[in-house]
Z-matrix of the N, CA and C atoms (Angstrom, degrees):
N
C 1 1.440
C 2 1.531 1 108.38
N 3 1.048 2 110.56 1 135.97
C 4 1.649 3 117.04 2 -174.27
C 5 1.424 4 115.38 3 -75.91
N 6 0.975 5 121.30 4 145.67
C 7 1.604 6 131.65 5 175.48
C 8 2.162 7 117.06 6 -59.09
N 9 0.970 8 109.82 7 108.82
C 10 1.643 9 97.46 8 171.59
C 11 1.513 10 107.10 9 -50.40
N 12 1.827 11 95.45 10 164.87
C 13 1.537 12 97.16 11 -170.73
C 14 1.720 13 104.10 12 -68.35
N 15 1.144 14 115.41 13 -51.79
C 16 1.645 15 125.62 14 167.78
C 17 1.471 16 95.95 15 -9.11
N 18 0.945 17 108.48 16 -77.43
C 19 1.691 18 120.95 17 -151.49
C 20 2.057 19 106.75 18 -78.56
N 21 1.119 20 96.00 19 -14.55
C 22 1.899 21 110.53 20 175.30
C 23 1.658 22 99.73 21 -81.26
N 24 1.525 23 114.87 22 -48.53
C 25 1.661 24 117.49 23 177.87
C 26 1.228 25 113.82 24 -81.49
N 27 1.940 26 139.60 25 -12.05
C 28 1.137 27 107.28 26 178.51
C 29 1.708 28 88.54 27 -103.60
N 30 1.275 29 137.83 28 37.18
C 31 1.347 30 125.82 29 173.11
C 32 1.850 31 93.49 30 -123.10
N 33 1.337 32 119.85 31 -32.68
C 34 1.064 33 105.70 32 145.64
C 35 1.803 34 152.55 33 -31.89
N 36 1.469 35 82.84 34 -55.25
C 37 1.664 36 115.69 35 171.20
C 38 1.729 37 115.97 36 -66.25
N 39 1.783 38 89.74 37 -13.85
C 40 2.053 39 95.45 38 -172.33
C 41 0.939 40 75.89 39 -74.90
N 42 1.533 41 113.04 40 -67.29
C 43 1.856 42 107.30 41 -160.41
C 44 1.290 43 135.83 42 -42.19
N 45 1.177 44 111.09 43 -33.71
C 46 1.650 45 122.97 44 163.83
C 47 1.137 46 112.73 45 -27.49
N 48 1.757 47 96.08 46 -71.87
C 49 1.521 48 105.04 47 -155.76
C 50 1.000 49 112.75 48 -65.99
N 51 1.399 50 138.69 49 -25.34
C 52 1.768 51 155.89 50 175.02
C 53 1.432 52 107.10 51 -59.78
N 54 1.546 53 120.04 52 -48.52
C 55 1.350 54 113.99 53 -152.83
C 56 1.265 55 102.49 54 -160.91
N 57 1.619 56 97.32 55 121.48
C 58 1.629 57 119.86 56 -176.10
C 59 1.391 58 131.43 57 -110.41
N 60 1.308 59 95.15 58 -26.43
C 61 1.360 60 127.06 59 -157.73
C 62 1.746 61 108.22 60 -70.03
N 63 1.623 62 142.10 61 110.73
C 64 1.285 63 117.36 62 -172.77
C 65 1.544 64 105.49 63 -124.19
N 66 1.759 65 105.87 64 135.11
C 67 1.166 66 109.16 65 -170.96
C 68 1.461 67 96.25 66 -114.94
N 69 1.657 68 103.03 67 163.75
C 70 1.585 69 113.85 68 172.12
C 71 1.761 70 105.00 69 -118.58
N 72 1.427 71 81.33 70 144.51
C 73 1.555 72 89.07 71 -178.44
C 74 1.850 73 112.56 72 -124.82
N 75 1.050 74 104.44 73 150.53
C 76 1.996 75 120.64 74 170.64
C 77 1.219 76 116.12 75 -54.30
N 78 1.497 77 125.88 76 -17.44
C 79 1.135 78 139.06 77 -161.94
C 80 2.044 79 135.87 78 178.83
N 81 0.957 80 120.87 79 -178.06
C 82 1.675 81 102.04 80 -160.39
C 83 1.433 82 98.99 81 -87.45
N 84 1.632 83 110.22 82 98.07
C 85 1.529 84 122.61 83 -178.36
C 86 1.486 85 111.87 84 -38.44
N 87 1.216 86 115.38 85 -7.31
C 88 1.797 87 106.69 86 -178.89
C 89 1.661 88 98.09 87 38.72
N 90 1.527 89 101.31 88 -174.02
C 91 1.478 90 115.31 89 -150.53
C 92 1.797 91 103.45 90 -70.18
N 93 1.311 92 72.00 91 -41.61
C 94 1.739 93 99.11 92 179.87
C 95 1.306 94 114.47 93 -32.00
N 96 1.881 95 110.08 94 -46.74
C 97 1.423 96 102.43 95 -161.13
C 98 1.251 97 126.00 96 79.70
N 99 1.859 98 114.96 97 38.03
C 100 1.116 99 99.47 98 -178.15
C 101 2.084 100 102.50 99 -132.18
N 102 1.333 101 112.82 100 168.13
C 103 1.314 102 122.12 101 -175.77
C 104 1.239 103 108.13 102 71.01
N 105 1.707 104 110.58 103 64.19
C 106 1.271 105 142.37 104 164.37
C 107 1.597 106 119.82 105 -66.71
N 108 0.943 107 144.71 106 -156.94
C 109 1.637 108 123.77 107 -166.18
C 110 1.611 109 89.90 108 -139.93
N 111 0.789 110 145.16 109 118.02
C 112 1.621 111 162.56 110 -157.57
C 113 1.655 112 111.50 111 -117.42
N 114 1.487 113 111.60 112 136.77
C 115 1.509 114 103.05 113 143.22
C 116 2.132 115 94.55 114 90.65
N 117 1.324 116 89.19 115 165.51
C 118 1.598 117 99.15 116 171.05
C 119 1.183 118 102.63 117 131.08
N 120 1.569 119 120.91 118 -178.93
C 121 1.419 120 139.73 119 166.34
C 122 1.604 121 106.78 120 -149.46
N 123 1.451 122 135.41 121 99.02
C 124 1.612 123 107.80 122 -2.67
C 125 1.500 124 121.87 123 -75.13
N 126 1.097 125 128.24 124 148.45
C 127 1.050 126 144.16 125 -145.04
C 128 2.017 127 101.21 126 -73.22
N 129 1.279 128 105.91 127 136.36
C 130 1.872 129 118.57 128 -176.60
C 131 1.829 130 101.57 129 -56.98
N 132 0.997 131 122.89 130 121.40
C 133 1.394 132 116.22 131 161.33
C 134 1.748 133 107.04 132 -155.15
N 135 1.633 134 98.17 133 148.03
C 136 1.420 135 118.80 134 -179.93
C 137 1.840 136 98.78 135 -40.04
N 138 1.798 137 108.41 136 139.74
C 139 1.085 138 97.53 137 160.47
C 140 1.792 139 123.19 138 -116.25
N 141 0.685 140 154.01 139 -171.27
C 142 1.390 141 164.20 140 146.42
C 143 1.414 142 132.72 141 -60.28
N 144 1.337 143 128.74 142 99.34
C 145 1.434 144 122.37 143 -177.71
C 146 1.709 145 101.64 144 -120.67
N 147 1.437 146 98.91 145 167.08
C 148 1.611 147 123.03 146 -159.71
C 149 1.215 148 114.79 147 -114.84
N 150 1.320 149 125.35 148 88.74
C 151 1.588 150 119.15 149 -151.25
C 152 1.514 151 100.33 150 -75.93
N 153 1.449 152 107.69 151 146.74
C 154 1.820 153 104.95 152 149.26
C 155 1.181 154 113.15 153 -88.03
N 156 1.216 155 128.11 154 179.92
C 157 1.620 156 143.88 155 -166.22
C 158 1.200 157 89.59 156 -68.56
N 159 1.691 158 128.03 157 178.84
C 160 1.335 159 138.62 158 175.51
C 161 1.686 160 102.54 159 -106.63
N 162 1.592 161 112.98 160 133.76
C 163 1.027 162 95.03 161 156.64
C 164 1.447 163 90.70 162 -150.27
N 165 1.609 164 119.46 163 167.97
C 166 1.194 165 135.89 164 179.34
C 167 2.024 166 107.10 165 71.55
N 168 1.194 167 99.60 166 9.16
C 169 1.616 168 101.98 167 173.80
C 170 1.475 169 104.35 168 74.54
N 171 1.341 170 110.29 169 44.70
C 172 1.599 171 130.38 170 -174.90
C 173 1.633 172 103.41 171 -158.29
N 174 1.449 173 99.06 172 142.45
C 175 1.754 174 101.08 173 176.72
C 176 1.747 175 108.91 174 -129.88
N 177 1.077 176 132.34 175 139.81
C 178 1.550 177 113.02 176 -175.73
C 179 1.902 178 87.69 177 -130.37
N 180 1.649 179 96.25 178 145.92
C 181 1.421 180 109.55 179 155.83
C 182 1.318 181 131.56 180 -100.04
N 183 1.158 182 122.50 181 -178.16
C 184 1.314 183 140.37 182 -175.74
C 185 1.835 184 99.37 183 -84.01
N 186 1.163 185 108.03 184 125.36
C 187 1.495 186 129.97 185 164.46
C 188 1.382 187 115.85 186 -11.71
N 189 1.194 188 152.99 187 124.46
C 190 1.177 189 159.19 188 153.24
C 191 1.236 190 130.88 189 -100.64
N 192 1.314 191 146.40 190 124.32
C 193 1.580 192 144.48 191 169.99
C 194 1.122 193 116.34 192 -99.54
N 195 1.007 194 141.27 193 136.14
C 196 1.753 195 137.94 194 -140.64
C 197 2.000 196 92.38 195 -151.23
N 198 1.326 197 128.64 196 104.31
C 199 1.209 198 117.09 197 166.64
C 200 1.744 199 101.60 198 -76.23
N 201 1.273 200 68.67 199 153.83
C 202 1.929 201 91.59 200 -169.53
C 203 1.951 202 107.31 201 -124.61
N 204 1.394 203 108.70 202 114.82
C 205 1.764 204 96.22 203 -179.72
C 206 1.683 205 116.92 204 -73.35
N 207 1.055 206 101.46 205 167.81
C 208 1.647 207 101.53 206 -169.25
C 209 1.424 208 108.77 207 -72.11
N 210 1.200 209 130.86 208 170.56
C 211 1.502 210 150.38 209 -151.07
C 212 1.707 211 99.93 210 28.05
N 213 1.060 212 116.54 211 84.07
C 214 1.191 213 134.74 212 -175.43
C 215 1.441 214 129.09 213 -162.82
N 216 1.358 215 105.96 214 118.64
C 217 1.747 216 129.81 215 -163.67
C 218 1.531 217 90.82 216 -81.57
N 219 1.531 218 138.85 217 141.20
C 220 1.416 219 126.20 218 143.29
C 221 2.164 220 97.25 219 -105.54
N 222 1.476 221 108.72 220 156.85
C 223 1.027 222 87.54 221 156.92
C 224 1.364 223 113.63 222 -160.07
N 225 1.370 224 120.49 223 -1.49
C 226 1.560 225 165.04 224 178.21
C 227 1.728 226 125.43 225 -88.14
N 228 1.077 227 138.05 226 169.63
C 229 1.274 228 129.43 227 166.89
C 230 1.689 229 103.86 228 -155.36
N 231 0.958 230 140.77 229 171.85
C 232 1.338 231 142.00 230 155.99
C 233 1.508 232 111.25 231 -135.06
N 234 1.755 233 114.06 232 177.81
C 235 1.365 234 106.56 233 158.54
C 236 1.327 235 76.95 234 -141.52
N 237 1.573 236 96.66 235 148.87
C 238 1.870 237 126.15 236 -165.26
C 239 1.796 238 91.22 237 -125.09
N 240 1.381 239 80.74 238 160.72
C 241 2.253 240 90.70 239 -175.79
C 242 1.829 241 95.61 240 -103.20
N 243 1.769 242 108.07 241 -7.21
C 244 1.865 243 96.10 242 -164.79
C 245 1.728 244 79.72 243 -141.94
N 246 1.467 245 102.79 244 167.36
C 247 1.216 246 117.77 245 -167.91
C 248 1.947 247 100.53 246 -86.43
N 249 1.497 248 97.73 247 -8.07
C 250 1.640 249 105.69 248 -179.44
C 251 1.710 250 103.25 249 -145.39
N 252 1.022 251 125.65 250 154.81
C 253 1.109 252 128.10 251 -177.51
C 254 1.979 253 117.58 252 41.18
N 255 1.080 254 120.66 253 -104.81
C 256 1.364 255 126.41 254 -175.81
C 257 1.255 256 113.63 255 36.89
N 258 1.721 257 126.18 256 -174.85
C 259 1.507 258 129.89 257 -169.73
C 260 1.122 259 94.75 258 -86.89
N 261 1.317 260 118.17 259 176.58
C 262 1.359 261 147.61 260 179.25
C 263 1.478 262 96.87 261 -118.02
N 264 1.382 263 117.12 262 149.60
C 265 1.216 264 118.96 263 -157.78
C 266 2.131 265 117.14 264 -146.41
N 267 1.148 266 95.87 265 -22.44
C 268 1.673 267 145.30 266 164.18
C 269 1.180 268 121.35 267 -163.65
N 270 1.593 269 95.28 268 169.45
C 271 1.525 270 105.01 269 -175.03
C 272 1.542 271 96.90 270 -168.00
N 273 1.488 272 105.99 271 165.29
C 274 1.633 273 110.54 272 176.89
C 275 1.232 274 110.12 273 173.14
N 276 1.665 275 118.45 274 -164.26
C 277 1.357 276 111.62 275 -162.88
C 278 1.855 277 81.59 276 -110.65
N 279 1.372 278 99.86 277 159.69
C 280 0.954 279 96.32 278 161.32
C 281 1.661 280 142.27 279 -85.92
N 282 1.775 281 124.83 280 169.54
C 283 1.468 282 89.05 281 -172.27
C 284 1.556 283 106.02 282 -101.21
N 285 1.389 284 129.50 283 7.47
C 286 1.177 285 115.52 284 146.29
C 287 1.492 286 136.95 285 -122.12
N 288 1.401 287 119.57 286 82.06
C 289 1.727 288 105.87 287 -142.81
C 290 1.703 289 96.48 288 -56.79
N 291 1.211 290 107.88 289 -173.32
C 292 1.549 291 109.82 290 179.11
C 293 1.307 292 112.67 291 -165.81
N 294 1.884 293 147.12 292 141.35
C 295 0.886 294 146.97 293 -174.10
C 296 1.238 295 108.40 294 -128.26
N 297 1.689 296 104.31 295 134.33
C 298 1.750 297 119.02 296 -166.56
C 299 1.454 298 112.51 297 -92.42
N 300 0.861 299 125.14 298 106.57
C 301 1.970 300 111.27 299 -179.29
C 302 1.459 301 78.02 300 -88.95
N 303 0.825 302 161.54 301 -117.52
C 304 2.274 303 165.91 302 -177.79
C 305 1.566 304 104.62 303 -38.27
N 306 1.091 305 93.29 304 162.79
C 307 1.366 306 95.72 305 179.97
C 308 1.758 307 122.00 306 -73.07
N 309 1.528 308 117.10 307 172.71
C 310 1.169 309 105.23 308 -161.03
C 311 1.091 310 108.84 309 165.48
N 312 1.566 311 121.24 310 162.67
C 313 1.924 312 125.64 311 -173.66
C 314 1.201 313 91.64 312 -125.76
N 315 1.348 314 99.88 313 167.65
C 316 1.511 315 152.19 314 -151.66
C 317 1.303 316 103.52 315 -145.91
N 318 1.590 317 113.33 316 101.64
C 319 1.283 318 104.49 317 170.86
C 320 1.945 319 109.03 318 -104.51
N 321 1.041 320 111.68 319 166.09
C 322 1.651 321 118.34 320 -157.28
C 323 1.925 322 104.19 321 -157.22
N 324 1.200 323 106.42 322 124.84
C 325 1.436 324 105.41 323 175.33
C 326 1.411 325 97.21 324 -133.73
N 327 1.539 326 101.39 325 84.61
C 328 2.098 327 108.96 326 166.45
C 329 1.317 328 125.72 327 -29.84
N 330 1.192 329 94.58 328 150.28
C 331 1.276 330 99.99 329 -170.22
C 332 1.867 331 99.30 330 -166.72
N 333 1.756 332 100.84 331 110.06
C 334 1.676 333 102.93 332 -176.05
C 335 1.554 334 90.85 333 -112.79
N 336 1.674 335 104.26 334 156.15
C 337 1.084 336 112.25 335 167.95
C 338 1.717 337 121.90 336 -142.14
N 339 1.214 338 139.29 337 138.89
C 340 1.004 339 131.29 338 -140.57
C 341 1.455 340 106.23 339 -74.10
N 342 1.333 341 128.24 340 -22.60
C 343 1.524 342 140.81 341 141.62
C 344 1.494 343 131.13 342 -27.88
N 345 1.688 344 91.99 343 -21.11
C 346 1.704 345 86.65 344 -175.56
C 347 1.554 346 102.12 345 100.32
């Protein structure tokens, strides 16, 4: 039996509050969380997004720019609970993968949905 939307947005809304943090990955991080995006000048690191409330059994964040080092595939996304290490909390492909011959960002505005 399927979940009401009520109950899809405030389990949505848990996740929020847990985990902000969004990383890009080389490949489909599986559960694991692994083949995270490494390395650069300036250097790749998780950024921070600002959730709105959930509604419709969908949650969207605030915009992110993600530098990306050169010879580098993104094609993945995660959401992390710490700006280093922490859980993984979702994950997915991304909706525009993109490949770096130079260096370069990736901008990303999340978006989880209780569907997956």
């Amino acid at each position: 039996m399927p979940y009401e939307v009520a109950a899809e947005n405030a389990a949505l809304d848990g996740i929020g509050a847990v985990a902000s943090w969004i990383a890009l990955h080389t490949a489909d991080p599986t559960a694991a969380g692994v083949a995270e995006v490494a390395g650069g000048s300036p250097a790749y690191a998780r950024k921070q997004t600002s959730w709105n409330p959930a509604a419709s059994s969908a949650k969207a964040g605030s915009a992110c720019v993600i530098d990306i080092p050169a010879s580098t595939t993104v094609s993945h996304w995660s959401l992390r609970s710490a700006v280093t290490g922490g859980n993984m909390h979702y994950y997915g492909p991304l909706p525009n993968p993109e490949t770096y011959s130079s260096q370069g960002q990736y901008a990303l505005t999340p978006t989880i949905t209780a569907s997956g």
